[in-house]
C-alpha positions as CSV (number, residue, x, y, z in Angstrom):
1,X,-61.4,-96.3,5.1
2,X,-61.6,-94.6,2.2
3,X,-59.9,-91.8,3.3
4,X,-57.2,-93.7,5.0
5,X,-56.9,-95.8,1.9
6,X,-56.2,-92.0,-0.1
7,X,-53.7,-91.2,2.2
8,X,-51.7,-94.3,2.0
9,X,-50.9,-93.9,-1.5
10,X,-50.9,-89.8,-1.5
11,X,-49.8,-87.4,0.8
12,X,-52.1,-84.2,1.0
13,X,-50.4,-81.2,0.7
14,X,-52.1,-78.0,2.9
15,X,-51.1,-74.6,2.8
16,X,-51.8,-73.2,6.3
17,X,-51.7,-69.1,5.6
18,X,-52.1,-67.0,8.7
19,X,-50.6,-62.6,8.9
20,X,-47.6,-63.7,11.3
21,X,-46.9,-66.0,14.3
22,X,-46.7,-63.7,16.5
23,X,-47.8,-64.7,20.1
24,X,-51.3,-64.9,20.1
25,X,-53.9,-67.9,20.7
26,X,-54.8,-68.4,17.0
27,X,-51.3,-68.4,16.6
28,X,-50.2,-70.8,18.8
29,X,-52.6,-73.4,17.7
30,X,-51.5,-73.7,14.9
31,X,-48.5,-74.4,15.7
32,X,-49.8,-77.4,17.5
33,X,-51.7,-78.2,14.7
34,X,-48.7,-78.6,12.3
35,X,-46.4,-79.9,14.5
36,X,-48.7,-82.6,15.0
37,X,-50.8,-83.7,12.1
38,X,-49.4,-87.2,10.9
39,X,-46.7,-86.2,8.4
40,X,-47.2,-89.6,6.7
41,X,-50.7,-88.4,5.7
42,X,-50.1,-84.2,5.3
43,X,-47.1,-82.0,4.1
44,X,-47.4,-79.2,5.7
45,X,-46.6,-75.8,3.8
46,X,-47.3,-72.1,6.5
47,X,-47.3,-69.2,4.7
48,X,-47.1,-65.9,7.0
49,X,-48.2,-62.6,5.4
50,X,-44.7,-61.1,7.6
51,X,-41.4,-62.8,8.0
52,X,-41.9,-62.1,12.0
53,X,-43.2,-64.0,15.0
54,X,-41.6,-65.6,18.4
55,X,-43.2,-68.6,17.3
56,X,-41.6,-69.1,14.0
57,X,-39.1,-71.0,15.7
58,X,-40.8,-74.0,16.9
59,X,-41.5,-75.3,13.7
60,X,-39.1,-73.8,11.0
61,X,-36.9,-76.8,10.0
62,X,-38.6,-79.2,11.7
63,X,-39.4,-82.4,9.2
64,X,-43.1,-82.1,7.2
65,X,-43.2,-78.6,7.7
66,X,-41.9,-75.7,5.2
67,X,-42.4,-72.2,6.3
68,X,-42.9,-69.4,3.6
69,X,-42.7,-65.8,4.4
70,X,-45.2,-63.6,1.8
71,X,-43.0,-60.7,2.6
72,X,-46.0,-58.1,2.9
73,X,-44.3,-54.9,3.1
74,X,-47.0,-53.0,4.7
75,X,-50.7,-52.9,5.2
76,X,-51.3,-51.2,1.4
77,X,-49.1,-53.4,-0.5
78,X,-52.1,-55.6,-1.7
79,X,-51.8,-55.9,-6.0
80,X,-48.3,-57.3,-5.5
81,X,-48.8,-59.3,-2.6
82,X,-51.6,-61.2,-4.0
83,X,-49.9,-61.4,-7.4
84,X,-47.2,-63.2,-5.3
85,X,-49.4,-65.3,-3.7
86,X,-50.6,-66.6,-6.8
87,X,-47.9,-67.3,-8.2
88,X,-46.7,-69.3,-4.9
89,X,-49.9,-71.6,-4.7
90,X,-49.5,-72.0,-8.7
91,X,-46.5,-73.8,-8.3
92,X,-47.3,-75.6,-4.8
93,X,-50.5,-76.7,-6.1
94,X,-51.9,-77.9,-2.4
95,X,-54.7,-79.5,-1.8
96,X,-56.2,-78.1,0.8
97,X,-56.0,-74.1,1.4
98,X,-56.7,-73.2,5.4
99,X,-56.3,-69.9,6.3
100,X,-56.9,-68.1,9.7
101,X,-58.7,-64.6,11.0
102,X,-60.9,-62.5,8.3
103,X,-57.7,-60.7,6.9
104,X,-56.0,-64.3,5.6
105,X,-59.4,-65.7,4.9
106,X,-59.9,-63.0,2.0
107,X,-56.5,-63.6,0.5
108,X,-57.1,-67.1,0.5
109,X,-60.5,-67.1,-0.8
110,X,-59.4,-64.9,-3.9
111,X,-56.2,-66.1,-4.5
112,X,-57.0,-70.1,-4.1
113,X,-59.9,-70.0,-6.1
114,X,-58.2,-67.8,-9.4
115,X,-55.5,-70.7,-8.5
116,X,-58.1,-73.8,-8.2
117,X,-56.8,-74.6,-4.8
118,X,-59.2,-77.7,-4.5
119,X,-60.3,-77.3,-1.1
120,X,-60.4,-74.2,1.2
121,X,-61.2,-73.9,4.4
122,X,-61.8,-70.6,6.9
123,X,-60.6,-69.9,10.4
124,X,-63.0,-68.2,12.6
125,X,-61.6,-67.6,15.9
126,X,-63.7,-64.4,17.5
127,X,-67.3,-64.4,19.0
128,X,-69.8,-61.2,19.5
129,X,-66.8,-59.3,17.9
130,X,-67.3,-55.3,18.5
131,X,-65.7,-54.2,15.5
132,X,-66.2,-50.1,16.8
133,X,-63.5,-50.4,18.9
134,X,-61.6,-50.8,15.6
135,X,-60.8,-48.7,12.4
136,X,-62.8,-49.2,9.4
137,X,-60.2,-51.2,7.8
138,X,-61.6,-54.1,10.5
139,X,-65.1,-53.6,9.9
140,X,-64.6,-53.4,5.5
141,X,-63.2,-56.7,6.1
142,X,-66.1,-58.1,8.7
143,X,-68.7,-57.2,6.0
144,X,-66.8,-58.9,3.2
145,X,-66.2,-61.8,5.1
146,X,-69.9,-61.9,5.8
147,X,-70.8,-61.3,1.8
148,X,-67.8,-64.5,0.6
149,X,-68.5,-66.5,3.4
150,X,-70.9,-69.2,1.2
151,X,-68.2,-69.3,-0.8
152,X,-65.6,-71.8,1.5
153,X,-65.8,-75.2,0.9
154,X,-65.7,-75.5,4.8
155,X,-65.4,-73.3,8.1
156,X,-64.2,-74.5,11.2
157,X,-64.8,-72.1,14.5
158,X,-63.1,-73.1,17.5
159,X,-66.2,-71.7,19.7
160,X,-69.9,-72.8,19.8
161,X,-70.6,-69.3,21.1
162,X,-68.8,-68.3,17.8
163,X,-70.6,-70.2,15.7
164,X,-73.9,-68.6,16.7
165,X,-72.1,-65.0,16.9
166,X,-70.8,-65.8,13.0
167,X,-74.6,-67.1,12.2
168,X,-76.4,-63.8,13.5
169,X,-74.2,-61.4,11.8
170,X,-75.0,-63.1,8.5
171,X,-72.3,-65.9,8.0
172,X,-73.2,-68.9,6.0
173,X,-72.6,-71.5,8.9
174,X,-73.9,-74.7,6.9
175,X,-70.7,-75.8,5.8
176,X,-69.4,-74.3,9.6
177,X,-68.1,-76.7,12.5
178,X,-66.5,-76.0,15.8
179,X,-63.5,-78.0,16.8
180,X,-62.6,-76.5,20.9
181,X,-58.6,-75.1,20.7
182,X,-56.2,-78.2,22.3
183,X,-54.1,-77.1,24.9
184,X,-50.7,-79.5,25.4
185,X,-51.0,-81.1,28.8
186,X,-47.7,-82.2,28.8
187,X,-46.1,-79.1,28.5
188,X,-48.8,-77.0,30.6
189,X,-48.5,-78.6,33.9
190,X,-48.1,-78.4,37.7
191,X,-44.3,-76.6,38.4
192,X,-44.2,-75.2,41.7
193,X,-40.4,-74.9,41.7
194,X,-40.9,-72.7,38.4
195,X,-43.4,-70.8,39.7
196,X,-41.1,-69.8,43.0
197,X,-38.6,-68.3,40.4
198,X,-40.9,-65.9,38.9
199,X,-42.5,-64.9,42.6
200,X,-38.8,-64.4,43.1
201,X,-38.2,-62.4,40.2
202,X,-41.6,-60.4,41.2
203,X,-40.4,-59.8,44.5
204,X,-43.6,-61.8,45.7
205,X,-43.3,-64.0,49.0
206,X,-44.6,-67.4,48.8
207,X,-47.6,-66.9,51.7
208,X,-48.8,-64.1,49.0
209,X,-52.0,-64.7,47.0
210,X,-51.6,-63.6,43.4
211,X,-54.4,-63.0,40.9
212,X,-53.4,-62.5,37.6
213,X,-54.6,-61.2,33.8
214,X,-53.1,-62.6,31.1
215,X,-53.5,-60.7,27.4
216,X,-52.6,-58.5,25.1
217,X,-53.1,-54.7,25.9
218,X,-56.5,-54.8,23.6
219,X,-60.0,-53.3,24.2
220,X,-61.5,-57.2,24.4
221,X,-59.6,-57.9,26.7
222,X,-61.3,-55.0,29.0
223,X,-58.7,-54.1,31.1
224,X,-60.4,-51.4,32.6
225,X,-62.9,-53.9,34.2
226,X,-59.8,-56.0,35.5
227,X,-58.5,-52.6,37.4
228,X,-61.6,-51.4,38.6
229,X,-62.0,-54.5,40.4
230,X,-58.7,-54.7,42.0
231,X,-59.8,-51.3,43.3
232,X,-63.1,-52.7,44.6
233,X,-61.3,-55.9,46.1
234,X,-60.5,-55.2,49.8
235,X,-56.7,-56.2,49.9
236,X,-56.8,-55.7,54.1
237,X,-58.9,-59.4,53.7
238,X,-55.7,-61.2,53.0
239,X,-51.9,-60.7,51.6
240,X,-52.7,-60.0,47.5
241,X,-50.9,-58.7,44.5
242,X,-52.2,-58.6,41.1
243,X,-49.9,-59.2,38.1
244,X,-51.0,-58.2,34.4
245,X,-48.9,-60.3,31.5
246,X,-48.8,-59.1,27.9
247,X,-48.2,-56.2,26.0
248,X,-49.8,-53.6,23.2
249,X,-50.5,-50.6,21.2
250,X,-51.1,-47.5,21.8
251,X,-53.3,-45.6,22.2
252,X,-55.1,-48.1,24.4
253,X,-51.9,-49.2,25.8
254,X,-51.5,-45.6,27.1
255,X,-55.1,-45.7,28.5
256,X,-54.9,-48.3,30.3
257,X,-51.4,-47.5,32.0
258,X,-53.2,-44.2,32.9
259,X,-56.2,-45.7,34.3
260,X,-54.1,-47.8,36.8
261,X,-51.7,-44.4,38.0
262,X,-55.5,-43.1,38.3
263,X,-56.8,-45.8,40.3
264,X,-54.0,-45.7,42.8
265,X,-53.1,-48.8,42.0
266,X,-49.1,-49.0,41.0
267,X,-48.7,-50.3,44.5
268,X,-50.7,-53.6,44.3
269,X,-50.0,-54.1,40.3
270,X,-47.4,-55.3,38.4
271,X,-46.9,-55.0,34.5
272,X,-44.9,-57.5,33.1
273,X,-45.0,-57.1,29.4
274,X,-45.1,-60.0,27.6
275,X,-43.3,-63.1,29.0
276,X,-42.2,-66.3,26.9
277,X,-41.9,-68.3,29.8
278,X,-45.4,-69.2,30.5
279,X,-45.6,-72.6,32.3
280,X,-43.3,-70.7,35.1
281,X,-45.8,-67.7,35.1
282,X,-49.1,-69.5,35.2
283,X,-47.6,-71.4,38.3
284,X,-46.4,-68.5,39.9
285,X,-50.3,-67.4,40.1
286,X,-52.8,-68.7,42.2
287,X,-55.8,-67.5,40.7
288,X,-56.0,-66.4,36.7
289,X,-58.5,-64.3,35.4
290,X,-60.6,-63.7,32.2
291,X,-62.5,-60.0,32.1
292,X,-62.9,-60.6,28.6
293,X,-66.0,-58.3,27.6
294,X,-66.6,-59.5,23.9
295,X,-64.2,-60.9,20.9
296,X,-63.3,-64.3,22.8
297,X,-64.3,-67.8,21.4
298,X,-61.8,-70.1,23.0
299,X,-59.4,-68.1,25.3
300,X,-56.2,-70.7,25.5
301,X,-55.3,-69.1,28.6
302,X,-57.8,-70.4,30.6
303,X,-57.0,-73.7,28.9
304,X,-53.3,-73.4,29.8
305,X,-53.9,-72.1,33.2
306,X,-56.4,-75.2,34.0
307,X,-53.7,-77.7,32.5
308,X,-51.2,-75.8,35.2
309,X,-53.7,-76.6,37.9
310,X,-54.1,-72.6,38.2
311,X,-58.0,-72.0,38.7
312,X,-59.9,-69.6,36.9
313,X,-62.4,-66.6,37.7
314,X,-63.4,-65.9,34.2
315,X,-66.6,-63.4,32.5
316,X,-69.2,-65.1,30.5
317,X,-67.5,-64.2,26.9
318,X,-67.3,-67.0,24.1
319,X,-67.0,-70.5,25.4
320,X,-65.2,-69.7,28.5
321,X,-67.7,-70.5,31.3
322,X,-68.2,-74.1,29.3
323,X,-63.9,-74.6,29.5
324,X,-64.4,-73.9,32.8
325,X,-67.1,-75.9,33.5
326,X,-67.9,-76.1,37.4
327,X,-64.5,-75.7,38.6
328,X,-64.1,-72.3,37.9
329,X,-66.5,-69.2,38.9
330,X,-68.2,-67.6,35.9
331,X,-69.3,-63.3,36.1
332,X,-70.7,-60.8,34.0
333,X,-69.2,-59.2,31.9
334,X,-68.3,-55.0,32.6
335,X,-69.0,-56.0,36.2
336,X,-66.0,-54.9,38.6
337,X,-68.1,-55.8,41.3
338,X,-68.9,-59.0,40.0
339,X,-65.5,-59.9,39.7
340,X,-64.3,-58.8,42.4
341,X,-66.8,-61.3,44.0
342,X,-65.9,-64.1,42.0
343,X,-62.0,-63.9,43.3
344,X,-63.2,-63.7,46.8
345,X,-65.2,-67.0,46.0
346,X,-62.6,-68.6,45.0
347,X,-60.0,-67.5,47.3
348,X,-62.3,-69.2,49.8
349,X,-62.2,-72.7,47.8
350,X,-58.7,-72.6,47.6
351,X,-58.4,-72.0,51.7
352,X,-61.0,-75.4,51.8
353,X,-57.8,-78.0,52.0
354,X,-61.0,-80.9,51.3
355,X,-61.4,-79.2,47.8
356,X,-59.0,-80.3,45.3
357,X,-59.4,-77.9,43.2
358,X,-56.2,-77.4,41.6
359,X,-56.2,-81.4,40.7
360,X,-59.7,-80.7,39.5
361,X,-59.2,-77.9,37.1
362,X,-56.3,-79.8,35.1
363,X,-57.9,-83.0,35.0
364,X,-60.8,-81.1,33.3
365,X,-58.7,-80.1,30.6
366,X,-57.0,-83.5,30.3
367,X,-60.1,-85.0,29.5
368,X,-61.9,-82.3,27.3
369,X,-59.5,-80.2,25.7
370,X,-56.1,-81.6,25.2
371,X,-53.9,-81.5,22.4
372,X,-54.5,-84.9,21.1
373,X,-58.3,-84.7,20.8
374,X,-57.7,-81.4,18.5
375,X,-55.5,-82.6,16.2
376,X,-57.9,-85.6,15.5
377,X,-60.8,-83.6,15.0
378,X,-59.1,-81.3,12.6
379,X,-57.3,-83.8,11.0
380,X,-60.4,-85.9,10.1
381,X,-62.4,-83.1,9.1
382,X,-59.1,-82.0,6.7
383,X,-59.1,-85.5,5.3
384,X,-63.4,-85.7,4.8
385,X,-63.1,-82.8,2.4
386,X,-61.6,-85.3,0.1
């Protein structure tokens, strides 16, 4: 009651600070964090490192919630920036500083405490991370994240498997919780006529089963594992086509692209690109797919899939075999075979018209993982560090 009682008389001002909101997991929740916290309790200030991001749009203007840009102008502009910084949560003076991914969590360590932001909390999103698929700019900021991480007044991981991947690479996890990623049932459900329209678009029949990836084009993502088993998967079994969603970089962008001209596989494969009509796409599907091989904690997409009623063949990478609980099929990692296995398993439960399977997987993240019981968490946890 205490806290309650606080709030009543005075709202509590937190600065959210993340690099952009572009389309991304992190990204996206939190934007369903901020858009609903109880504006009656919080004012809401997002700073972005660049003014850029498809999802800037759902909450700019929108009542409780200001968005800053930090207008970084490039990945070496650090003095100024910061300076800037400063002088923005100078003026601000939040409450509560919550920044998300290591890059945001050193500015906001540094800058909030020269500023004596009262309060500041880390973001940790990633589990058994392997930062030597990166540059050295990734794994400079790992260790220093490692060194400051007593420092935080509070981090919140929205994995238990990255809690204990944070813990045994040196993290100070006694001030760490995990609070699971929501996922917003009410927007992420069950559209079959949606779902035509993009089989339409795909030039994909209706009797066709379609297993599909969706991710950005980045090693964690291990799309080589993905391809290797739609190579391995014997497409004379049944009518199948395999769809990959999402976009990225080069080089591995190029590697991957190569990989699947290699493979043979152009045929039985399409590349999409990134899509911003998601509900439509994960009902198009009738199987989605993790091949994850490291870096995940809580992949939304399985979430978001589940909520569509869309099942899920998924490796056993951060918390993804728990989202999934029973209702999915779980594999090793780096294991084509493996999955290739697991979608054959499934196939069959989907063919058993006893097994409601689809029903199943959405009422599992209804009742474990919805929007609602993620903005609680966070908001009591934001409101016991007063």
């Amino acid at each position: 009651m205490a806290y309650d009682n606080y709030t009543k008389r005075n709202s509590i001002h937190v600065f959210f600070l993340i690099r952009s909101l572009n389309i991304g997991g992190t990204e996206r929740q939190l934007v369903e964090l901020v858009k609903g916290l109880d504006k009656t309790r919080f004012k809401v200030t997002v700073g972005i490192f660049y003014d850029e991001g498809a999802l800037i749009e759902e909450i700019e203007g929108m009542p409780g919630i200001h968005v800053i840009s930090l207008n970084k102008r490039g990945r070496w502009d650090l003095a100024r920036f910061i300076c800037h910084f400063i002088k923005i949560l100078t003026t601000l003076k939040p409450h509560i500083l919550y920044s998300f991914l290591p890059d945001a969590n050193l500015v906001g360590l540094i800058s909030g405490r020269i500023t004596r932001v009262k309060q500041i909390v880390w973001g940790v999103r990633a589990s058994n991370m392997d930062v030597n698929r990166y540059d050295w700019l990734a794994r400079l900021s790992l260790k220093l994240s490692v060194f400051l991480s007593r420092f935080p007044n509070a981090l919140i991981a929205n994995s238990i498997a990255g809690k204990e991947f944070h813990r045994s690479i040196g993290y100070s996890t006694s001030r760490m919780m995990v609070v699971a990623n929501g996922i917003d049932t009410d927007r992420f459900k069950s559209d079959h006529s949606a779902g035509l329209r993009v089989r339409d678009e795909w030039g994909i029949d209706e009797k066709t089963v379609l297993i599909g990836l969706v991710g950005r084009l980045d090693p964690m993502k291990d799309h080589t594992t993905f391809l290797q088993a739609v190579k391995i998967f014997d497409q004379k079994e049944c009518s199948v086509c395999f769809v990959c969603i999402g976009d990225g970089k080069d080089p591995y962008k190029s590697e991957i692209h190569s990989l699947c001209r290699r493979l043979g596989l152009n045929g039985s494969l399409i590349w999409t690109g990134e899509r911003y009509d998601m509900i439509a796409v994960y009902n198009a599907m009738d199987i989605v797919t993790s091949s994850s091989s490291f870096g995940e904690g809580f992949p939304n997409v399985i979430g978001e899939a589940m909520a569509c009623g869309v099942p899920c063949v998924v490796t056993d990478v951060g918390d993804s075999a728990i989202i999934v609980g029973e209702i999915g099929i779980i594999v090793p990692p780096k294991d084509p075979q493996a999955l290739a296995d697991g979608w054959r398993s499934m196939l069959k439960r989907l063919d058993d018209k006893s097994y409601s399977i689809k029903e199943m997987a959405r009422e599992r993240i209804v009742s474990h993982y919805n929007n609602e019981i993620f903005i609680q968490k966070t908001s009591k946890m934001l409101l016991s560090l007063l």
